[in-house]
Residue frames relative to the residue before (quaternion, step in Angstrom):
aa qw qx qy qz dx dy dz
X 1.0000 0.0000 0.0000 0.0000 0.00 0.00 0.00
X 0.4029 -0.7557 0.4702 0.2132 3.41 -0.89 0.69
X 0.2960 -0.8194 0.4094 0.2709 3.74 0.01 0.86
X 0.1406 0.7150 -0.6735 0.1238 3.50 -1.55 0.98
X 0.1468 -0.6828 0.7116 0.0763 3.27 -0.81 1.16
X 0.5503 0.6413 -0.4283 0.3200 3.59 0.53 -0.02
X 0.5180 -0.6393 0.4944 0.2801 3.86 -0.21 1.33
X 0.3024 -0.7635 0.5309 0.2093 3.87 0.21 1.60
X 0.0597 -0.6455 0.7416 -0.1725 3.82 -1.09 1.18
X 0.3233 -0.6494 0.5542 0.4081 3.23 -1.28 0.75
X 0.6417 -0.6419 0.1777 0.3802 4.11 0.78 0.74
X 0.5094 -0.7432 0.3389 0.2706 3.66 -0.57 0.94
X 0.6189 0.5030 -0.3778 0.4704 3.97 0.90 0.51
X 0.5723 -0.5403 0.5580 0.2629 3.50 -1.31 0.95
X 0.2560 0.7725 -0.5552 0.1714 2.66 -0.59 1.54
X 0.0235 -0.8697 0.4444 0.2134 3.72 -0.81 0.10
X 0.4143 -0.7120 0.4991 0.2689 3.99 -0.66 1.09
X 0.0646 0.6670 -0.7420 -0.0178 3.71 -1.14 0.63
X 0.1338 -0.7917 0.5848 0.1155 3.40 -1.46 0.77
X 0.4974 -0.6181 0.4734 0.3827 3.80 -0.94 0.66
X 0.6744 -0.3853 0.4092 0.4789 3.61 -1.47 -0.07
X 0.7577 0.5650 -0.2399 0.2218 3.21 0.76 -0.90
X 0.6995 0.3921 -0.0701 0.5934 3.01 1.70 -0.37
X 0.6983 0.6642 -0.2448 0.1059 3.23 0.66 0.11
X 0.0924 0.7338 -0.3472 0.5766 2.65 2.30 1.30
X 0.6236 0.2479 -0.2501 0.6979 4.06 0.66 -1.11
X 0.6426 0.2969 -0.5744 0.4111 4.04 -0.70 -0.59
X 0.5552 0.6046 -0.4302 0.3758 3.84 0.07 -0.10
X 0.4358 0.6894 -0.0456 0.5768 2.92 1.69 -1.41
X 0.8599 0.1984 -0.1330 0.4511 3.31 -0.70 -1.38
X 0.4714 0.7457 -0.3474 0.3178 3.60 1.35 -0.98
X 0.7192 0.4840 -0.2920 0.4041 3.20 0.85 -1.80
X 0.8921 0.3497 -0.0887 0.2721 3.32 0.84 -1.94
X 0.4044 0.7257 -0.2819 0.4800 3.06 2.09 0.60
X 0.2433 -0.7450 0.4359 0.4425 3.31 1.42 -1.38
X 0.5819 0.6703 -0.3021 0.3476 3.65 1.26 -0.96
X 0.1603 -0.6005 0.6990 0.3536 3.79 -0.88 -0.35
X 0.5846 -0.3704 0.6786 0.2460 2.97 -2.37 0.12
X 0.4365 -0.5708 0.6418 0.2681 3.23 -1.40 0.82
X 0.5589 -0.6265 0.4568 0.2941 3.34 -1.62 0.17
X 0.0941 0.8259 -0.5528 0.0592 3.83 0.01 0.58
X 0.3382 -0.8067 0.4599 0.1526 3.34 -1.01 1.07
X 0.0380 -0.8763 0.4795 -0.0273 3.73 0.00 1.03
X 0.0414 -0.8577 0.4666 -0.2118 3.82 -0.12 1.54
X 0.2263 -0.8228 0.4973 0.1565 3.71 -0.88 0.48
X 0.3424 -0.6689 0.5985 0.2779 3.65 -0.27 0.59
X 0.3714 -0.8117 0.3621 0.2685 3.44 -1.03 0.87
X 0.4183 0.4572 -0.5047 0.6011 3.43 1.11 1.28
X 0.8460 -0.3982 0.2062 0.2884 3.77 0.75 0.87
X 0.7925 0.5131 -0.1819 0.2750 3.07 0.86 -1.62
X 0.5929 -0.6073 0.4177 0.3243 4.05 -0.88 0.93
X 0.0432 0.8050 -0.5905 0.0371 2.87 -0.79 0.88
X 0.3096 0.8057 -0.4838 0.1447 3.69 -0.20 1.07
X 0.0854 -0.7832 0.6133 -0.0568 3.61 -1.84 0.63
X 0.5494 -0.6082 0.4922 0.2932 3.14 -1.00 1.35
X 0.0921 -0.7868 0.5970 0.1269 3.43 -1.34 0.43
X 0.6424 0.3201 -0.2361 0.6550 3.04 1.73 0.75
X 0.6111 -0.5763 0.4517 0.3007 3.63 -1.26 1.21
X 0.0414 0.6648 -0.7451 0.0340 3.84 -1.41 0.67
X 0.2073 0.6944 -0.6371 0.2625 3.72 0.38 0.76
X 0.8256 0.1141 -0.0637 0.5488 3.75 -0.79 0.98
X 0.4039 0.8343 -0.1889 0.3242 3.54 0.91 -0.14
X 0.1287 -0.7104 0.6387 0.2661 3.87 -0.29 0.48
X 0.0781 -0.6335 0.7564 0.1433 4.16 -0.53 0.38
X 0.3101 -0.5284 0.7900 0.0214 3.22 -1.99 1.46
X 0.0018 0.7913 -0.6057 -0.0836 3.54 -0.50 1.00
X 0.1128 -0.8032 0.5660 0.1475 4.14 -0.27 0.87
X 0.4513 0.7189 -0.4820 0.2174 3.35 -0.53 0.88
X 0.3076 -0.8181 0.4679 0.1312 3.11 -0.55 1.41
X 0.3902 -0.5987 0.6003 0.3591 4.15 -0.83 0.48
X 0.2640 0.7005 -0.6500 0.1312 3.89 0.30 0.82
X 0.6062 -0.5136 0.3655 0.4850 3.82 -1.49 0.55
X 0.5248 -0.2356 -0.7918 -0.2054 0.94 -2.04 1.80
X 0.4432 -0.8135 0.2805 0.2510 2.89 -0.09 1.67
X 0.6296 0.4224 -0.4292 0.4909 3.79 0.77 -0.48
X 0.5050 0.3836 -0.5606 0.5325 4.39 0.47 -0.38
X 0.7584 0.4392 -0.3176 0.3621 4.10 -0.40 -0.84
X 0.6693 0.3339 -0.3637 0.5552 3.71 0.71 -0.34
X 0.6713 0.4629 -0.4246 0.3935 3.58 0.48 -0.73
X 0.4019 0.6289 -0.3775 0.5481 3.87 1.65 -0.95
X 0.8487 0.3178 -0.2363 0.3506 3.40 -0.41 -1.26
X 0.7066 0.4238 -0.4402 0.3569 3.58 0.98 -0.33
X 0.6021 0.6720 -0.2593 0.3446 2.97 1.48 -0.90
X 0.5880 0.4304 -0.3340 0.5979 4.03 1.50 -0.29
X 0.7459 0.4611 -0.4215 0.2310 3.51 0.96 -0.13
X 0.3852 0.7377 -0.3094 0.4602 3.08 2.41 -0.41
X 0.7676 0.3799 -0.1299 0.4996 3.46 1.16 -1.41
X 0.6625 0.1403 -0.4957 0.5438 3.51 0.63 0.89
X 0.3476 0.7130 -0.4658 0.3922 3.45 0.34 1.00
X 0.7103 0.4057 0.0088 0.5751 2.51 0.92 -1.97
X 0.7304 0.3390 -0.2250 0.5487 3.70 1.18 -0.16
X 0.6037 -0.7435 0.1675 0.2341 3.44 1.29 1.02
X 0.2923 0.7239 -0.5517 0.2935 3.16 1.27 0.76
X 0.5218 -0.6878 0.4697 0.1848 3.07 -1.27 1.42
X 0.7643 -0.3474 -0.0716 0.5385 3.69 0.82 0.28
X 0.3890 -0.7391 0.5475 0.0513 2.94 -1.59 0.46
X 0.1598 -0.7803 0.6034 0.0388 3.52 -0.86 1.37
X 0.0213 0.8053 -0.5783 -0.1290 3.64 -1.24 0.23
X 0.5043 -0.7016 0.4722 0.1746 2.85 -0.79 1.93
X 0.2740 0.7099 -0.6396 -0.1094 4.15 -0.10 -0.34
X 0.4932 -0.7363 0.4427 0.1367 2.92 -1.25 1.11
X 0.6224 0.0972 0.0683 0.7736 3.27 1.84 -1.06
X 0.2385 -0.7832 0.5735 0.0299 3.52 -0.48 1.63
X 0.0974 -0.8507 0.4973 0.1394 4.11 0.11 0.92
X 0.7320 0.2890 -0.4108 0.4603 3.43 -1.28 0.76
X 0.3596 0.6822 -0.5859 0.2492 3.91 1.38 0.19
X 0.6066 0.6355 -0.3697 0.3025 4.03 0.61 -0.16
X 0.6794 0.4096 -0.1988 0.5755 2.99 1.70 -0.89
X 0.1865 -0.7122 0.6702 -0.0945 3.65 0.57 2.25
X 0.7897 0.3529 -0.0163 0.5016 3.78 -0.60 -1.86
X 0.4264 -0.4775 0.7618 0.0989 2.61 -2.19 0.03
X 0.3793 -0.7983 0.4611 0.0787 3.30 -0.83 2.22
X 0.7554 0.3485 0.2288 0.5056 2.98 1.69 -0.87
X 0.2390 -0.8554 0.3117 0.3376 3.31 -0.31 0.60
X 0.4478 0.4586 -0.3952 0.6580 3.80 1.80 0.88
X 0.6312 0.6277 -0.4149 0.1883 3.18 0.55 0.79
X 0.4158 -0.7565 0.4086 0.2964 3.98 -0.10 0.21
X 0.6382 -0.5124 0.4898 0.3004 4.13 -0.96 0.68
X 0.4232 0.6580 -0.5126 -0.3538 3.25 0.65 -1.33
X 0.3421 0.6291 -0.6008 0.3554 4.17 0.68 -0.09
X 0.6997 0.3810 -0.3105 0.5186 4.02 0.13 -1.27
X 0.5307 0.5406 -0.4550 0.4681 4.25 0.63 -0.66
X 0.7886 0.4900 -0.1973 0.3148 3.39 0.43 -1.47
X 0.8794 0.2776 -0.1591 0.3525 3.11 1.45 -0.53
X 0.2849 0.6039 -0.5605 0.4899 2.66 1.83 1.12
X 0.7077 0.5006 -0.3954 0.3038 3.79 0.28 -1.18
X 0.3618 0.6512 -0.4940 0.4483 3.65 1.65 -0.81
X 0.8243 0.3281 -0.2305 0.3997 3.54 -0.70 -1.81
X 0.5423 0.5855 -0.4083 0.4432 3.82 0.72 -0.49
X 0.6230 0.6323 -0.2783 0.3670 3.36 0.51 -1.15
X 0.6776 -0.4602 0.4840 0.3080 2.61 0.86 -1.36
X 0.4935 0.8189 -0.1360 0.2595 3.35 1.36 -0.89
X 0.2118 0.7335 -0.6286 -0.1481 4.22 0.65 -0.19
X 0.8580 0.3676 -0.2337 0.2721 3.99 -0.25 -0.17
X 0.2898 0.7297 -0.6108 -0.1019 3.66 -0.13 -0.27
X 0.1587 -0.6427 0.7495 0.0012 3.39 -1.73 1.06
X 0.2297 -0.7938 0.5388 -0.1639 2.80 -0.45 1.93
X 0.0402 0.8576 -0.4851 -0.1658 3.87 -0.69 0.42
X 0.8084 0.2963 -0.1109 0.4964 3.34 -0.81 1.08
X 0.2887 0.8530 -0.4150 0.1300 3.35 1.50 0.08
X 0.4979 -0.7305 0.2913 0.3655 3.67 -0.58 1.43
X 0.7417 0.1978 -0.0334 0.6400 3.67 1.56 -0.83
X 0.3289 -0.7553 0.5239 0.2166 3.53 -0.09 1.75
X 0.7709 0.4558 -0.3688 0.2489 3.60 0.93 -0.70
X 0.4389 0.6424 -0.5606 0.2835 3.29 1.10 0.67
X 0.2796 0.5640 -0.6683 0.3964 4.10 0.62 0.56
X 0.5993 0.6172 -0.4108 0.3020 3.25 0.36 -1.01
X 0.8044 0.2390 -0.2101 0.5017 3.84 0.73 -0.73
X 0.5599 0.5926 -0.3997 0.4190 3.40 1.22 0.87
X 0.1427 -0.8531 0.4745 0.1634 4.22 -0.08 0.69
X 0.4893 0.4774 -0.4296 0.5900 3.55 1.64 0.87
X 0.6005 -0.4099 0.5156 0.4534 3.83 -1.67 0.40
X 0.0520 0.6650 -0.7450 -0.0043 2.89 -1.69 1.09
X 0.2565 -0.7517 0.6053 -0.0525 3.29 -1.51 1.11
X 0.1809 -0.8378 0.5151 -0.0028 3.22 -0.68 1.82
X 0.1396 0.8178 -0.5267 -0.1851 3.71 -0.20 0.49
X 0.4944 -0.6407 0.5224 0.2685 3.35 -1.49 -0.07
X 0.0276 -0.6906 0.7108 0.1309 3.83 -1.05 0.11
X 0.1888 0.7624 -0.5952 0.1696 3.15 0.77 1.46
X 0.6387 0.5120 -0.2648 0.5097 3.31 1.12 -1.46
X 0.7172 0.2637 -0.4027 0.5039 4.14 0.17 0.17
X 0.3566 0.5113 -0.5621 0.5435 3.70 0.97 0.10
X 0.7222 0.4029 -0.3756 0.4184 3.62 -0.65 -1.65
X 0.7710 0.3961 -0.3305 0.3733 3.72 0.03 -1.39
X 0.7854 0.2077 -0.4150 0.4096 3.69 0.50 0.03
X 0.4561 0.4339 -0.6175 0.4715 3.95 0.90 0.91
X 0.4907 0.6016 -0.5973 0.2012 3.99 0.52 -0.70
X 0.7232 0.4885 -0.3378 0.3524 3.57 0.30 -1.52
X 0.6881 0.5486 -0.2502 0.4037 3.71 0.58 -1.57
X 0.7503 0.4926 -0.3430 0.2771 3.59 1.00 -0.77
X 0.5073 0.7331 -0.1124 0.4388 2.65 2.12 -1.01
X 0.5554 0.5419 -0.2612 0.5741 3.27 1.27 -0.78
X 0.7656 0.3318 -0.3333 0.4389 3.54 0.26 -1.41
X 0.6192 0.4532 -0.4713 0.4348 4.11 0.72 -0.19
X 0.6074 0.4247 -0.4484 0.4997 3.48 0.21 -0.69
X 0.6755 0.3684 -0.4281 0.4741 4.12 0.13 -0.18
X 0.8437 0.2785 -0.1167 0.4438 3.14 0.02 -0.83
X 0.3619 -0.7737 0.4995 0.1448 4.10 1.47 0.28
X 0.4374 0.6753 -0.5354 0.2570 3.84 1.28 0.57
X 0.4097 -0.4158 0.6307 0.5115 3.42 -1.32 -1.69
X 0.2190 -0.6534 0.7106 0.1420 3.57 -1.61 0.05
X 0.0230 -0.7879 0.6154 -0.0016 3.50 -1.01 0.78
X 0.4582 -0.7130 0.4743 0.2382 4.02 -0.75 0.80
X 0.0037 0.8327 -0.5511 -0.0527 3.39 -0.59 0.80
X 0.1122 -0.7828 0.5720 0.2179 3.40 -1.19 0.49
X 0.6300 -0.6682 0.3647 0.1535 3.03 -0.94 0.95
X 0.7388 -0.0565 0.0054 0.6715 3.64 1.11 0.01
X 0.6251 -0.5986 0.2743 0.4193 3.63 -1.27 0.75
X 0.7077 0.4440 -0.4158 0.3594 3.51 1.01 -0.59
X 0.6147 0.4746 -0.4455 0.4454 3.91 0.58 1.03
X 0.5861 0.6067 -0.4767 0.2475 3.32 1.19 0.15
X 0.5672 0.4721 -0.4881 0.4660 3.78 0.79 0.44
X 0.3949 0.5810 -0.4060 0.5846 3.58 1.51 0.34
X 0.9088 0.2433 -0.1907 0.2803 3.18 0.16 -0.71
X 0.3666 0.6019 -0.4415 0.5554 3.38 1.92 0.12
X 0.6959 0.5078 -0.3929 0.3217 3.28 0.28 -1.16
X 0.6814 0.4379 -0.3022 0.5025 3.89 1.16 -0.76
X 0.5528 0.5342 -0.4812 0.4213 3.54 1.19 -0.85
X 0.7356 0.4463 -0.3616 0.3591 3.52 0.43 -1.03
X 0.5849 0.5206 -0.3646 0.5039 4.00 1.01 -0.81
X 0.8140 0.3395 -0.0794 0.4646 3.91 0.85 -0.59
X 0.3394 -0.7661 0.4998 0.2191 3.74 1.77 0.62
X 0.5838 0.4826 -0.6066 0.2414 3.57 0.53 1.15
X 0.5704 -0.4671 0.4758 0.4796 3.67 -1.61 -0.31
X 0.4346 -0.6085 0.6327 0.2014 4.13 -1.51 0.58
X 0.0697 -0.6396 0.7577 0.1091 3.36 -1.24 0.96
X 0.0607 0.7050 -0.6808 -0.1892 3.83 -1.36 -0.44
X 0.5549 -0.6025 0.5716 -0.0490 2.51 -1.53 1.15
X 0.2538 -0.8305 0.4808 0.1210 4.06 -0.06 1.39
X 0.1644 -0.8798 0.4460 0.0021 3.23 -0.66 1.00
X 0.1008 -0.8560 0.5070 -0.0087 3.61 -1.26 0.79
X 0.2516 -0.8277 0.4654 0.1869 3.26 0.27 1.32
X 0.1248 -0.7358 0.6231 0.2340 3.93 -0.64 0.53
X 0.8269 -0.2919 0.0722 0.4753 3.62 1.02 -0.59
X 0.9521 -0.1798 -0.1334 0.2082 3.21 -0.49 -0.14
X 0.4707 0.2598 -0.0479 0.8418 2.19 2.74 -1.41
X 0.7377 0.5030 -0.3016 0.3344 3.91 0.64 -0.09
X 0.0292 -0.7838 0.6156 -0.0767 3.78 -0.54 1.38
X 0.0791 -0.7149 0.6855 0.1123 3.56 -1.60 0.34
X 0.4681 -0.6279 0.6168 0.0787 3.20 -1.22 1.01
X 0.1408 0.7684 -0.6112 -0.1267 3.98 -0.11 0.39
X 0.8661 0.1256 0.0735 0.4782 3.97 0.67 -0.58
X 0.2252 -0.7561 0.5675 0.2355 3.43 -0.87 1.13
X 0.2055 -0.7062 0.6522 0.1837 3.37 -1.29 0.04
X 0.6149 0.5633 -0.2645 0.4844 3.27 -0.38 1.30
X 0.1825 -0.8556 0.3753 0.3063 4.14 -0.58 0.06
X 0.1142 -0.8955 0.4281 -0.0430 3.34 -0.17 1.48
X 0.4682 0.7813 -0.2673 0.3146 3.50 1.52 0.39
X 0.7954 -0.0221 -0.1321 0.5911 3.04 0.24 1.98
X 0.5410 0.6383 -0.3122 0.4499 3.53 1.59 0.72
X 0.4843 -0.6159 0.5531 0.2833 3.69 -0.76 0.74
X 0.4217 -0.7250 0.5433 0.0367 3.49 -0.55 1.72
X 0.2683 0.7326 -0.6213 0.0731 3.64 -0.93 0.29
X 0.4212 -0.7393 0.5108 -0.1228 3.09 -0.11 2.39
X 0.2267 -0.7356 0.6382 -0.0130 3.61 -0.45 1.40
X 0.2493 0.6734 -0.6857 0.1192 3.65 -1.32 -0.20
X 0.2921 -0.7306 0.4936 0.3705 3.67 -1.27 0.64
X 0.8092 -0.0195 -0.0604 0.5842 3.43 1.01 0.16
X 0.1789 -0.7421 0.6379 0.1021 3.71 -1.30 0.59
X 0.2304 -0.6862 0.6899 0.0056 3.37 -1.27 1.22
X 0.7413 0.4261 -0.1343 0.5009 3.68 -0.29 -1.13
X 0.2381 -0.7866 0.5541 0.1321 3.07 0.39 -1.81
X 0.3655 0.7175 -0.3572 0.4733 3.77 1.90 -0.28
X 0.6402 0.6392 -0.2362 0.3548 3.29 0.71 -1.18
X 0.6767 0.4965 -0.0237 0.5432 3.05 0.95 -1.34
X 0.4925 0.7795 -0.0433 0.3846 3.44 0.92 -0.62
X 0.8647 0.1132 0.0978 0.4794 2.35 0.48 -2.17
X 0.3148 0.5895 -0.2821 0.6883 3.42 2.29 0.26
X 0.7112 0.2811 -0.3855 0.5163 3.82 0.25 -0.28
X 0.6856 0.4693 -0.3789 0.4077 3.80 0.66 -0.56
X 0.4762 0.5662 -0.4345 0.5137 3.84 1.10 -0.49
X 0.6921 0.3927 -0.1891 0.5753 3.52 -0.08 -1.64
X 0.6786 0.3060 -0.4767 0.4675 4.08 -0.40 0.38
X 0.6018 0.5069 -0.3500 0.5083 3.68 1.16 -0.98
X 0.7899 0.2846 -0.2073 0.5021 4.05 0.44 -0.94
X 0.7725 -0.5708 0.1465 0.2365 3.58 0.97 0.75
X 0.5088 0.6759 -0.4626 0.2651 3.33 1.40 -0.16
X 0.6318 -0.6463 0.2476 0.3490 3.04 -1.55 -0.07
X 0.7161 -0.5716 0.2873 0.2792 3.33 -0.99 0.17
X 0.5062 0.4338 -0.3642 0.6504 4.09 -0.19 0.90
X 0.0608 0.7684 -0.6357 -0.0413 3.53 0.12 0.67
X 0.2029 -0.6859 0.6684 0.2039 3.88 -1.09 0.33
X 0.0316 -0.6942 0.7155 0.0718 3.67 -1.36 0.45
X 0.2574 -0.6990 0.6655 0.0470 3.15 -1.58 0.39
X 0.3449 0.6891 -0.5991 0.2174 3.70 -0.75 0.08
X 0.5555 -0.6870 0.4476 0.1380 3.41 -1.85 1.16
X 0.8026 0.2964 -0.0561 0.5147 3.24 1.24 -0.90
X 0.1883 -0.8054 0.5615 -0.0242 3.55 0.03 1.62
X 0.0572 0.8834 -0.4451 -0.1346 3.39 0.40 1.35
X 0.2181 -0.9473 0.2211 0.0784 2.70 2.49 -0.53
X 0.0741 -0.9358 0.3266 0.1097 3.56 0.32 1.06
X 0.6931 -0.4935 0.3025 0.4297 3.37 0.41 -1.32
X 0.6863 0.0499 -0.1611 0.7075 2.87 1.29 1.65
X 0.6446 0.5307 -0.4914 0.2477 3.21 0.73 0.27
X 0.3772 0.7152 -0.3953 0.4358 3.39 1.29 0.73
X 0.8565 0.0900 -0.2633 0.4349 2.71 1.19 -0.68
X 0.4857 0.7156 -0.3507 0.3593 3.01 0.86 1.22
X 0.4059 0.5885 -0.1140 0.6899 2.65 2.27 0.05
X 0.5484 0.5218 -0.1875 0.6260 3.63 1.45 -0.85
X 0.9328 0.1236 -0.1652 0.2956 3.53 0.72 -0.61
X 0.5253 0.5759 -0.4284 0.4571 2.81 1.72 0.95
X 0.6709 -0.5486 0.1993 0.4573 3.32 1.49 0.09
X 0.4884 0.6750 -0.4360 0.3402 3.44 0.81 0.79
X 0.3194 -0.8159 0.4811 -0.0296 3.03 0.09 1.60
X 0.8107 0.0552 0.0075 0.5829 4.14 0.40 -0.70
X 0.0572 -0.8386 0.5327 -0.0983 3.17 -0.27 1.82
X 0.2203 -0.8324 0.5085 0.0058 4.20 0.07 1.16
X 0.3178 0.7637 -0.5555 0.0842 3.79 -0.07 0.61
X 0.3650 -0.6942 0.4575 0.4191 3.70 -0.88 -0.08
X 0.5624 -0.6332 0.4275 0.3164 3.45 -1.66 -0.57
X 0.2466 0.6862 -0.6612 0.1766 3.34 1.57 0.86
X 0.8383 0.1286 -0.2627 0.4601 4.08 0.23 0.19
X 0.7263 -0.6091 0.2640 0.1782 3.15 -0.60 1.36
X 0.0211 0.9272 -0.3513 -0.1285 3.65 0.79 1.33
X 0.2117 -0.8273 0.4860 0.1859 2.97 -1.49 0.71
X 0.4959 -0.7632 0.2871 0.2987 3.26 -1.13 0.46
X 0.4785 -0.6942 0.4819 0.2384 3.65 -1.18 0.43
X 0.2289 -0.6998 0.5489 0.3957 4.48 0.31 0.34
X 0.7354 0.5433 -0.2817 0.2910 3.35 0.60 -1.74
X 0.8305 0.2993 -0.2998 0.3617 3.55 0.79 -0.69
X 0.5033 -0.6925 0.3985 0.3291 4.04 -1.02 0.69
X 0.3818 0.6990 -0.4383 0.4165 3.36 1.40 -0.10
X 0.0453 -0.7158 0.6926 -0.0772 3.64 -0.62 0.79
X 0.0449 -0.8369 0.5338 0.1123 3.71 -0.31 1.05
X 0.3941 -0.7180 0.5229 0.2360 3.70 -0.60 0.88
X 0.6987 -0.6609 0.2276 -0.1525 3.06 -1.17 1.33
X 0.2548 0.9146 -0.3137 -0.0122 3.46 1.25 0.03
X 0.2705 -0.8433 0.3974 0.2403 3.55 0.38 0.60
X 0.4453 -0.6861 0.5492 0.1713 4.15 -1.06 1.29
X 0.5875 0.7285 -0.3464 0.0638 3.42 1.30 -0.89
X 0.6387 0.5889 -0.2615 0.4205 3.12 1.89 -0.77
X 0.2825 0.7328 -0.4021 0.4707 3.68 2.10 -0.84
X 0.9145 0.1839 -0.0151 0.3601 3.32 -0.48 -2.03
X 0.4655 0.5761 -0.4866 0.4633 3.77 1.38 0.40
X 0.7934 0.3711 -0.2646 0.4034 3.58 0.69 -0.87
X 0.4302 0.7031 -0.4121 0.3882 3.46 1.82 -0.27
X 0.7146 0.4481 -0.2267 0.4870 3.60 1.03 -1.72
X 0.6431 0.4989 -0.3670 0.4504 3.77 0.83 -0.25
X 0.4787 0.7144 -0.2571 0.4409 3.26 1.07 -0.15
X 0.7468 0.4378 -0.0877 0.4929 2.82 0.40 -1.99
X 0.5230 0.6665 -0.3118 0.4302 3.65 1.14 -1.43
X 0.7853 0.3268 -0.1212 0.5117 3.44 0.23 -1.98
X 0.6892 -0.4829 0.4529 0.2944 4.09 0.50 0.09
X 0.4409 0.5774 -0.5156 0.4543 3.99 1.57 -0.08
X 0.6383 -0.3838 0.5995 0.2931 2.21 -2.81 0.07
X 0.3737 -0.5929 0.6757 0.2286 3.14 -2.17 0.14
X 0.4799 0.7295 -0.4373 0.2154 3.59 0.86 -0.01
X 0.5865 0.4895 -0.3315 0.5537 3.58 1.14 -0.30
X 0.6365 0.5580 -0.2564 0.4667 3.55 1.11 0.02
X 0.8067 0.3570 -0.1375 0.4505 3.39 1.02 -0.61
C-alpha cells in the first residue's frame, strides 16, 4: 500500500495531466486513482523519425503534470518528453513537473574514461532548458544524479508494493518447503536496495561480488552472506540484458541455495531474450512493475507478475497539488 495520511482530494491547484506515448498505459492507471483526466495532446512521428507534438488543450497559468517515462527508445521518449515541455512553456504554463517513471541514461553518473561524456548531467541540463522546474523520478538507478540537476528532484520508491506482493508468495514457498529466505543483491551498487527490502520483509542480505567484463557481460566471483539451503530473492532496480541476474543465480546454485530463484526489480527494461534467459537459469517467480510499459516475450515461460506504480505516482501528484511532503514516498 502506498502511504498517505493526507485526506485523498483530487488536489486544490489548477492543474493539467498530459502523458507521453510512452506511458500512457499507467496515466490510465494514475487517471483512475488520481480522479483527474489527462489533457488531450497529440503525439506523432514524421516518417524520418522526428517528434512531432501539440497540446490540444490550453495550460496558460497552469501547473502541467507531465507522465512520461524515458523507456526504450530512450532517445524518441526524452526528446518526446522535452519536446511537450518546450510546448507548454511556450504555451504559458506557469510550471511544469515531470513525473518520469524510468529516468534513462541514470547509469551514466561518472566518466569511464577520460573521452567520455556524463550523459545523466547532458540529460539534465536539456530537462531545465526545456523548460522543466520539477522532475519526480521513481526508483532512480543513481540517487546521485539530483546532484546534476539545479531544480527539486523527487525520488520515489515502489519498494513498499514490491515487498507487499513477494510477502504472500514467499510465505507460501516456506511453509512448503519449512526453509529460510534471504535477499540478495546482485552487485554492490544494490545493496542499499536490498536492506531497504530486507528491512520491509524481516529478512537477512547476501551480495553477490561483481565484475563487469562489458557491456552485456558480468561475473560473479563471491557471495557475501549465508545462502545455504535458503529461498533467494534477487533485488535489482531494473534489468535490461538480464546477465546480471544470471550470473547471481549461477553463484547461489554453486554455494548451495535453494532452487526456484525469485527476483524483483522496478524497471523491466527487458531486452530481447532476456526472459528467456532468466527462464533458463532458474528463475521461476519474476515481480516487476509497470513504471515502463511491459512487454511480452512468446518464447520464454517466465511470465513476470506485475505490480502496478500507479498508486506510488497518484498519491505523489496529490500531494504536491495539496502542498504535502514526498518523504514517505521515497
Amino acid at each position: 500500500m502506498v502511504p498517505d495520511s493526507q485526506t485523498p482530494s483530487p488536489g486544490t491547484r489548477a492543474a493539467t495531466l498530459i502523458a507521453g506515448s510512452a506511458s500512457r498505459s499507467l496515466a490510465a492507471r494514475v487517471e483512475h486513482d488520481l480522479g483527474r483526466r489527462f489533457a488531450a495532446a497529440t503525439i506523432e512521428r514524421f516518417p524520418d523519425g522526428e517528434v512531432s507534438v501539440r497540446l490540444d488543450e490550453p495550460v496558460r497559468g497552469e501547473e502541467v503534470f507531465l507522465l512520461a517515462a524515458t523507456a526504450p527508445p530512450v532517445n524518441d521518449h526524452l526528446v518526446e518528453l522535452l519536446a511537450l515541455a518546450d510546448a507548454c512553456r511556450r504555451a504559458d504554463a506557469a510550471r511544469i513537473v515531470a513525473v518520469v517513471p524510468y529516468f534513462g541514461y541514470a547509469r551514466s553518473d561518472r566518466r569511464d574514461g577520460r573521452r567520455t561524456p556524463i550523459m545523466a548531467s547532458l540529460v539534465a541540463e536539456l530537462a531545465e532548458r526545456a523548460g522543466i522546474d520539477h522532475v519526480v523520478a521513481v526508483d532512480v538507478h543513481t540517487p546521485a544524479v539530483e546532484g546534476f540537476f539545479h531544480i527539486p528532484v523527487d525520488n520515489l520508491t515502489a519498494i513498499p508494493p514490491l515487498a507487499d506482493a513477494l510477502s504472500p508468495v514467499l510465505a507460501e514457498r516456506l511453509a512448503t518447503t519449512a526453509g529460510k529466505a534471504v535477499i540478495v543483491a546482485p552487485d554492490m551498487g544494490a545493496v542499499r536496495l536490498a536492506n531497504r527490502y530486507a528491512t520491509k520483509l524481516d529478512l537477512p542480505v547476501a551480495v553477490c561480488h561483481k565484475r563487469r567484463l562489458g557491456g552485456a557481460e558480468v561475473s560473479v566471483s563471491r557471495i557475501t552472506g549465508d545462502v545455504v539451503g535458503r529461498q533467494c530473492v534477487i533485488i535489482d532496480d531494473m534489468i535490461s540484458t538480464g546477465g546480471t541476474i544470471v550470473e547471481s543465480v549461477r553463484a547461489l546454485n554453486d554455494a548451495g541455495a535453494a532452487p526456484g530463484h525469485i527476483v524483483a526489480a522496478t524497471h523491466a527494461v527487458l531486452v530481447p531474450g532476456a526472459l528467456q534467459k532468466m527462464d533458463d537459469a532458474g528463475v521461476r517467480e519474476l515481480f516487476l512493475t509497470d513504471s515502463i510499459e511491459p512487454r511480452g516475450d512468446s518464447t520464454a515461460r517466465l511470465v513476470p507478475t506485475i505490480v502496478s506504480v500507479a498508486p506510488l505516482i497518484a498519491t505523489a501528484i496529490r500531494r504536491l497539488l495539496d502542498g504535502g511532503s514526498l518523504r514517505e514516498l521515497a
